[in-house]
C-alpha positions in Angstrom: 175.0 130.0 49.2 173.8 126.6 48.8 170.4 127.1 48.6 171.8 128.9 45.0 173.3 126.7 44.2 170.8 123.8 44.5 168.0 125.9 43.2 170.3 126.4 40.3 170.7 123.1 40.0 166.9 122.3 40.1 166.0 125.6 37.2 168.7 123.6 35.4 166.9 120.7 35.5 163.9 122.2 34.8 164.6 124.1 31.8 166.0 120.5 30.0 162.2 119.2 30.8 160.8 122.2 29.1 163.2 121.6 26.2 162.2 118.1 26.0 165.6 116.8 25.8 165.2 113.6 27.9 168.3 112.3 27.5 169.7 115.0 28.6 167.6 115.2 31.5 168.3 111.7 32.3 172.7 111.8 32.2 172.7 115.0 33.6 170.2 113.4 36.8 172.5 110.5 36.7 175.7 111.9 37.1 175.0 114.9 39.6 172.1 113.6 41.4 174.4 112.2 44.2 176.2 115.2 44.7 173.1 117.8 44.7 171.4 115.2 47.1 173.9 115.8 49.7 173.9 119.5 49.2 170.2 119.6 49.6 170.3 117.8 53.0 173.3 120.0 54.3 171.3 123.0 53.2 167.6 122.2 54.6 168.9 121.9 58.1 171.0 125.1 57.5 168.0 127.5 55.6 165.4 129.6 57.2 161.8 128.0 56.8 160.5 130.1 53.5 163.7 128.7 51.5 163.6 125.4 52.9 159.3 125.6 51.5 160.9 126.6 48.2 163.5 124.2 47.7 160.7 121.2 48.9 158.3 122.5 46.2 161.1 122.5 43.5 162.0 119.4 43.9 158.9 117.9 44.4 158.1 119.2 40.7 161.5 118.0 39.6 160.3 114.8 40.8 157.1 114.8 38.7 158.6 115.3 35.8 161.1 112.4 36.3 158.6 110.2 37.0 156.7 110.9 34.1 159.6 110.3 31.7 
């Protein structure tokens, strides 16, 4: 269930970059981004190693993109 909901999350995120809608991107980073970090380290220790490959490489692209704005 959480890695749903954090990959959710991170298509969410995703899908705004795409759209180009940067400040979007950036309140909706800002006020969640707490909450989704915590989940994310709750559910890597909890996932089985193919999810927990997944999750890395979506949010290392996540990552990209934020650093490029």
């Amino acid at each position: 269930m959480l890695y749903k909901v954090y990959k959710r999350y991170i298509g969410l995120l995703n899908k705004i970059a795409k759209n180009h809608q940067e400040d979007l991107l950036k309140d909706t980073y800002a006020q969640y981004n707490k909450y989704f970090s915590e989940l994310y380290l709750v559910a890597n220790k909890e996932l089985r190693i193919h999810q927990r490959i997944t999750l890395n490489i979506k949010r290392s692209k996540l990552d990209k993109i934020l650093k490029g704005m």
